[in-house]
C-alpha positions in Angstrom: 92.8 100.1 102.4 89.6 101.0 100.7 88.3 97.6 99.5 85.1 98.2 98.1 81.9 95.8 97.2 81.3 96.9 93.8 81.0 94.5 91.4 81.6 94.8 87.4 80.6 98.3 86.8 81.7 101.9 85.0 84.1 102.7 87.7 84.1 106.6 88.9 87.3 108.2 88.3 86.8 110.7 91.2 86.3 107.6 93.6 89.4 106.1 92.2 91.1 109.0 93.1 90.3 110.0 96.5 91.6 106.2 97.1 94.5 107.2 95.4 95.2 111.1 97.3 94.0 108.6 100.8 96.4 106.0 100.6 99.5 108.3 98.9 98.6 110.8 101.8 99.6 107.7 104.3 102.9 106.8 102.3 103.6 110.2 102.7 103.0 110.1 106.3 105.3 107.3 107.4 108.0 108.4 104.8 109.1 110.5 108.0 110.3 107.4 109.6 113.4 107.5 107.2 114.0 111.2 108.1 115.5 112.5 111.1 113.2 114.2 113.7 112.4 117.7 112.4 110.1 120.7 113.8 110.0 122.0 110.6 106.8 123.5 108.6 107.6 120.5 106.3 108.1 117.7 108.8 104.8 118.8 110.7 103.0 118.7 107.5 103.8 115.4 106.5 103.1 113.6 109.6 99.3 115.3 109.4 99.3 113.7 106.1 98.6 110.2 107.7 95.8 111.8 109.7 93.9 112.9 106.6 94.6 110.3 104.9 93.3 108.0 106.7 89.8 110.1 107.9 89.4 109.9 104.2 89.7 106.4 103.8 86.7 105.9 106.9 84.7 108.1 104.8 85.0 107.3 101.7 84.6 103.3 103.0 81.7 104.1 104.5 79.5 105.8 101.6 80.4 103.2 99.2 79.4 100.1 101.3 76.3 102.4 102.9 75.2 103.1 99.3 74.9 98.8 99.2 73.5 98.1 102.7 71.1 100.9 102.0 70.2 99.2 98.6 69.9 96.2 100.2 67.8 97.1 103.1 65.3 98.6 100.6 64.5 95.0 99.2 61.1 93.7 99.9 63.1 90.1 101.3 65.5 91.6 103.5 66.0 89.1 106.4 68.3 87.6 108.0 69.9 86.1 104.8 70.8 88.8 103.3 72.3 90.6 106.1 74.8 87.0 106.2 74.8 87.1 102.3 76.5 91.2 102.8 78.5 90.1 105.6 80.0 87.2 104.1 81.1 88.9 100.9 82.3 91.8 103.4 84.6 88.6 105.2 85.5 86.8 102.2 86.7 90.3 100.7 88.7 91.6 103.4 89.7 88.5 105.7 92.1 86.5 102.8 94.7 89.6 103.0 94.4 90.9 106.1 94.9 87.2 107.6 97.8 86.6 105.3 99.4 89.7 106.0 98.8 89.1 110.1 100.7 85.7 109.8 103.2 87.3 107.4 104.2 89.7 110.5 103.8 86.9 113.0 106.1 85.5 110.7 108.6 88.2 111.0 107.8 89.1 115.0 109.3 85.7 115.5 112.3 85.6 113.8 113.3 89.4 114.4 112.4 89.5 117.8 109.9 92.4 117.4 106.8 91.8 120.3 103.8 89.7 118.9 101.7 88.9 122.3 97.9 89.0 122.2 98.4 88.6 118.6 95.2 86.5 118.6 93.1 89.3 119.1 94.1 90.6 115.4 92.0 87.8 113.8 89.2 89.1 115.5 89.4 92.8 115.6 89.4 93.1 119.1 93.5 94.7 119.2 92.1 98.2 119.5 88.1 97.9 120.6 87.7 99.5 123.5 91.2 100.0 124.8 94.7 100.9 122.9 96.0 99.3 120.1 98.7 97.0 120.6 102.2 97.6 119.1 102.2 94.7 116.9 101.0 95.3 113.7 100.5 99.1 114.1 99.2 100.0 111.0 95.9 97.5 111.7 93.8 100.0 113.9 91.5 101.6 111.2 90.2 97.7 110.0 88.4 97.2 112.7 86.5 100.4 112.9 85.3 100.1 109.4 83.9 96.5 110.2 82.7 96.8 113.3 80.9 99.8 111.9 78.8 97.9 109.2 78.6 94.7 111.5 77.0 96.6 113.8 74.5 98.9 111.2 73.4 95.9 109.8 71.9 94.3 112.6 70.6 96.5 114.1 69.0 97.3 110.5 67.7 93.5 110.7 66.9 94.1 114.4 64.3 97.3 113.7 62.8 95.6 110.5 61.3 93.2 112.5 60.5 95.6 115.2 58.7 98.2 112.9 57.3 96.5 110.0 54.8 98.9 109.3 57.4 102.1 109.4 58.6 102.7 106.0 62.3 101.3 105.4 63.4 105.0 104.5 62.6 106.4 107.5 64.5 103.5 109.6 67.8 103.4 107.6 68.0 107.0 108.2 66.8 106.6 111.9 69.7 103.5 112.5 72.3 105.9 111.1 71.4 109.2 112.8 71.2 107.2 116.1 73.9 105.4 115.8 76.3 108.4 114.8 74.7 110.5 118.0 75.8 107.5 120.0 79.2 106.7 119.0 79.5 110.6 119.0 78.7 110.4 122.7 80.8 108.0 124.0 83.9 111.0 122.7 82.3 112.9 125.5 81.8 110.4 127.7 85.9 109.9 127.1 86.2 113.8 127.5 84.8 113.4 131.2 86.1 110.2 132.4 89.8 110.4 131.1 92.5 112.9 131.9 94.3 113.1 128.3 96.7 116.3 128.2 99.2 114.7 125.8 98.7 114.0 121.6 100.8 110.5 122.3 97.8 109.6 124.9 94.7 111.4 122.5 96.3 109.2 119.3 96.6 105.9 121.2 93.7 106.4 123.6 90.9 107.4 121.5 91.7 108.3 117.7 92.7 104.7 117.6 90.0 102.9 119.2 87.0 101.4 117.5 84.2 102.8 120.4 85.4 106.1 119.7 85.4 106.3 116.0 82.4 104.4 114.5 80.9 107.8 114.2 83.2 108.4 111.0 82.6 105.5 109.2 78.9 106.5 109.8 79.0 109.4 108.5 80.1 108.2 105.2 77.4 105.8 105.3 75.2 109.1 106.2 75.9 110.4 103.3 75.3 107.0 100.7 72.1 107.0 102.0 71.6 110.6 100.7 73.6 109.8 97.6 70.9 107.1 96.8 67.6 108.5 98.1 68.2 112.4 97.1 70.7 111.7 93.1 68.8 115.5 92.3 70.0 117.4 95.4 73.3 115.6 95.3 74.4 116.3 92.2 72.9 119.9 92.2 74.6 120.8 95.2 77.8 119.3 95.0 79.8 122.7 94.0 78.2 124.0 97.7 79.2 120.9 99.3 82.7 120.8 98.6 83.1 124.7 99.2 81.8 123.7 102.9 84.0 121.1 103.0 87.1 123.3 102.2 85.8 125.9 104.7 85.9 123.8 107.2 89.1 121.9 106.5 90.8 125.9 106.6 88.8 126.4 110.2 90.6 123.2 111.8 93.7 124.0 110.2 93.6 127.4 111.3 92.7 126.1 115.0 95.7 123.9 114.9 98.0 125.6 112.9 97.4 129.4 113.6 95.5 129.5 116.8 98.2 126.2 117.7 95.3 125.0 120.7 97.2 122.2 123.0 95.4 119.4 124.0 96.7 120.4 127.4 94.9 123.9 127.5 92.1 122.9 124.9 91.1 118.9 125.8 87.0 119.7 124.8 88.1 120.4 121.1 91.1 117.5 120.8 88.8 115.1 122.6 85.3 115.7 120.8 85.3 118.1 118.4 88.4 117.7 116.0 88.0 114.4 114.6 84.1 115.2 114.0 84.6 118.3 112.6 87.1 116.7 110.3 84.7 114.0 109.3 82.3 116.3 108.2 84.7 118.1 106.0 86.0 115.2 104.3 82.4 113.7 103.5 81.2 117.0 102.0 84.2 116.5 99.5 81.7 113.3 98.0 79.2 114.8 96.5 82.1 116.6 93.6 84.2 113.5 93.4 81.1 111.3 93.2 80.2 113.0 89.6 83.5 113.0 88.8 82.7 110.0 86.1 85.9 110.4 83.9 89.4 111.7 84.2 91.7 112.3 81.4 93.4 109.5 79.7 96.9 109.5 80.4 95.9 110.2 84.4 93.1 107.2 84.2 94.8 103.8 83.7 97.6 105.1 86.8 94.9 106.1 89.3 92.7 103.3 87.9 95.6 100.6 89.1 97.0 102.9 92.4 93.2 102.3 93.9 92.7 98.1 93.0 95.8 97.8 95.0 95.2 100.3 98.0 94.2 97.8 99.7 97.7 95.7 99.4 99.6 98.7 99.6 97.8 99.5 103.1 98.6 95.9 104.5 102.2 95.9 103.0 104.0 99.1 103.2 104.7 100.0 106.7 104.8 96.8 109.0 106.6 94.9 106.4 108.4 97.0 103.7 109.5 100.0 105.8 109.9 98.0 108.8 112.3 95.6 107.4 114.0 98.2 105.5 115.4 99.7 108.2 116.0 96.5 110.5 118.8 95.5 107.9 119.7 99.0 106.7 121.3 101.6 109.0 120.1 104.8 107.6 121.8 106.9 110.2 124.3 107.7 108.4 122.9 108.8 105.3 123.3 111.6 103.4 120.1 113.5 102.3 119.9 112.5 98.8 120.7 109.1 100.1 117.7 108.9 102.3 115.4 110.3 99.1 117.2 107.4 97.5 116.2 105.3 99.6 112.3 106.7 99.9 112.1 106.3 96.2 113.4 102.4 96.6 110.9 102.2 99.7 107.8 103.5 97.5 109.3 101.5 94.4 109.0 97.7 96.7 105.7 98.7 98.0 103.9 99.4 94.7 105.5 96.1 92.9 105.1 94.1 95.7 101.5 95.3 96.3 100.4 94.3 92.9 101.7 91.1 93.0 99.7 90.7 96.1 96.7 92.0 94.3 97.0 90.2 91.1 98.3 86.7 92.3 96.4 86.5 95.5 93.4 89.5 96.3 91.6 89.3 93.0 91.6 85.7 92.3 90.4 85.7 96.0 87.3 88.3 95.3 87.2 86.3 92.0 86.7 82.9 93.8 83.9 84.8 96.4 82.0 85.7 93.3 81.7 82.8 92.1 80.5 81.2 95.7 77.6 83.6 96.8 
C-alpha cells in the first residue's frame, strides 16, 4: 500500500520496515476471516492489528511524499507545472495497479455474483468521500484518503504562492499544513454533533472510513516531512524522545480501550474525535527513530527490502482477491485447527508469490515506463 516517489536512492532500512510491520499488521488482521468468531484476548488483538496497520501506512505515506511536495514547493519555479509534473508521477504511479486490480474484481463480481454497482466511482475515488464506502472492493477505502490528501495540499500550495509572493515559502508550507490539519480535524467534530453513532460497525463505516474525515492523518505525516527537511538537527537529536512519546501514547489509548474498555455508546466524544488523532500522533512520533534507521543487518535486509517493493501489490491482492476466492471455493467450516493454520500459511504463501509477479511483471516496468516519460 505504501507506494512511495523516491527515485534511485540509498534506501532506509527503518522505512522499509515500518512498510513491512504496516502491511504484515493487515495480513494479520484479515487472517481472522479463516477463524471462527472468538472473544478471546487473541482474537481481539488481531483484528486491532488492521487498525494500526493501516494508521501507519497514512503516516508513513504522508511524510515521505510531504518530504517531496515540500522540496518541491521550495523551488524558485514552482508553478503550475510542477504541481501537474508531481501529480502526474503520483497518477502514473498508483493508477496502473489500482485500475487493474478494480477490473480484476469487476472481473470476478461478475462471474461470482458478488455486488459491483456504482463500481464507477472506484476509478475516481469518490467510493468513500464523503459518505460510506461501498462493499465492493472493501479493502480500497484508505487510497483515496492518501490522494485526495496531496491533491488537495498541493493546490492549495499553488493557490497561496500566487496569493503571497512576498511571504517566505517556509512559513506557507507550514501554514497550508497546520490549516489544513485543523480543518479536517474539525469536520470529526462537526461529525461528533451532527451524527448519532453509538455502535463500532457505524464509527468504522461512517467515519474511520471516509476520506473528509481522515485527511487529517495523512497530514500529519506530511507535518512531520516538513520538519524532517527544515529541522535534520532537531530530528535526529530528538528522535530517542520522540519515539518514547510515541509509545506513551500508544499505552494511554490502549489502556482507554483495553483497561478502562470506553464504549462508543457511553464515550462517543473520544471514539468520534479523539482516538484516531491521538493515534496519529503516536504513530508519527515513531519517524523520527525509524527515519535514522539507515541499515539493518544483513540476513534481515534483502527480506524486508523485497516485503516493502511489493506492499503495494500485496495491499491490492490479498483480501478482495486471494482470501476472497479462497473461501468461495473452499468450505473451511469444517476444518480442523491445524487445518485452518494450514490453510493461513497457503493463504499468505499465494499472496506474497502472486504479489511479486504483480510487482515485477507489471508495477515496476510501469514506474520504469513513467520515468522515462516525465
Amino acid at each position: 500500500m505504501i507506494e512511495t516517489e523516491r527515485k534511485t536512492v540509498k534506501r532506509i532500512f527503518g522505512l522499509d520496515l515500518l512498510r513491512v510491520i504496516s502491511i504484515a499488521l493487515v495480513l494479520c488482521s484479515h487472517t481472522s476471516w479463516i477463524y471462527p468468531p472468538s472473544s478471546s484476548l487473541l482474537a481481539k488483538a488481531v483484528d486491532m492489528c488492521g487498525f494500526f496497520g493501516v494508521e501507519l501506512f497514512f503516516v508513513l505515506s504522508g511524510f515521505l511524499i510531504g518530504s517531496i511536495i515540500y522540496k518541491q514547493f521550495l523551488s524558485e519555479d514552482y508553478g503550475l507545472k510542477t504541481m501537474m509534473n508531481f501529480l502526474n508521477r503520483r497518477m502514473i504511479r498508483i493508477l496502473p495497479n489500482y485500475y487493474l486490480i478494480i477490473l480484476v474484481n469487476i472481473l470476478i463480481g461478475f462471474f461470482i455474483g458478488y455486488p459491483i454497482a456504482e463500481s464507477w466511482k472506484y476509478f475516481f475515488f469518490f467510493q468513500n468521500f464523503a459518505s460510506p464506502l461501498l462493499p465492493f472492493f472493501p479493502e480500497s477505502w484508505s487510497m483515496p484518503i492518501k490522494e485526495y490528501g496531496y491533491l488537495i495540499t498541493v493546490f492549495l500550495l499553488l493557490l497561496t504562492s500566487l496569493l503571497f509572493k512576498k511571504v517566505s515559502r517556509e512559513r506557507l508550507f507550514l501554514s497550508v499544513i497546520l490549516g489544513l490539519i485543523f480543518f479536517f480535524f474539525a469536520l470529526k467534530i462537526h461529525y461528533y454533533f451532527t451524527t448519532l453513532n453509538t455502535t463500532m460497525w457505524q464509527w468504522d463505516l461512517s467515519l474511520r472510513s471516509v476520506v473528509i474525515y481522515r485527511i487529517d492523518t495523512v497530514l500529519m505525516g506530511v507535518l512531520f516531512g516538513y520538519m524532517y527537511c527544515r529541522f535534520p538537527v532537531f530530528w535526529h537529536r530528538f528522535k530517542y524522545e520522540f519515539l518514547g512519546i510515541g509509545f506513551i501514547l500508544l499505552a494511554v489509548l490502549l489502556f482507554c480501550l483495553g483497561y478502562l474498555k470506553l464504549k462508543i455508546e457511553a464515550y462517543p466524544f473520544f471514539w468520534n474525535v479523539l482516538c484516531l488523532s491521538l493515534n496519529s500522533i503516536a504513530l508519527v512520533c515513531f519517524l523520527p527513530f525509524f527515519s535514522d534507521w539507515e541499515s539493518g543487518p544483513k540476513w534481515l535486509r534483502k527480506p524486508v527490502e523485497l516485503i516493502s517493493e511489493i506492499s503495494y501489490s500485496i495491499y491490492l491482492l490479498h483480501y478482495s482477491i486471494v482470501l476472497y476466492l479462497m473461501k468461495h471455493f473452499i468450505d473451511t467450516s469444517t476444518f480442523s485447527l491445524m487445518q485452518l493454520h494450514l490453510f493461513t500459511l497457503i493463504y499468505l504463501s499465494i499472496t506474497l508469490f502472486l504479489s511479486f509477479l504483480l510487482y515485477h511483471y507489471f508495477e515496476k516496468p510501469m514506474t520504469k515506463l513513467r520515468d522515462k516519460r516525465i
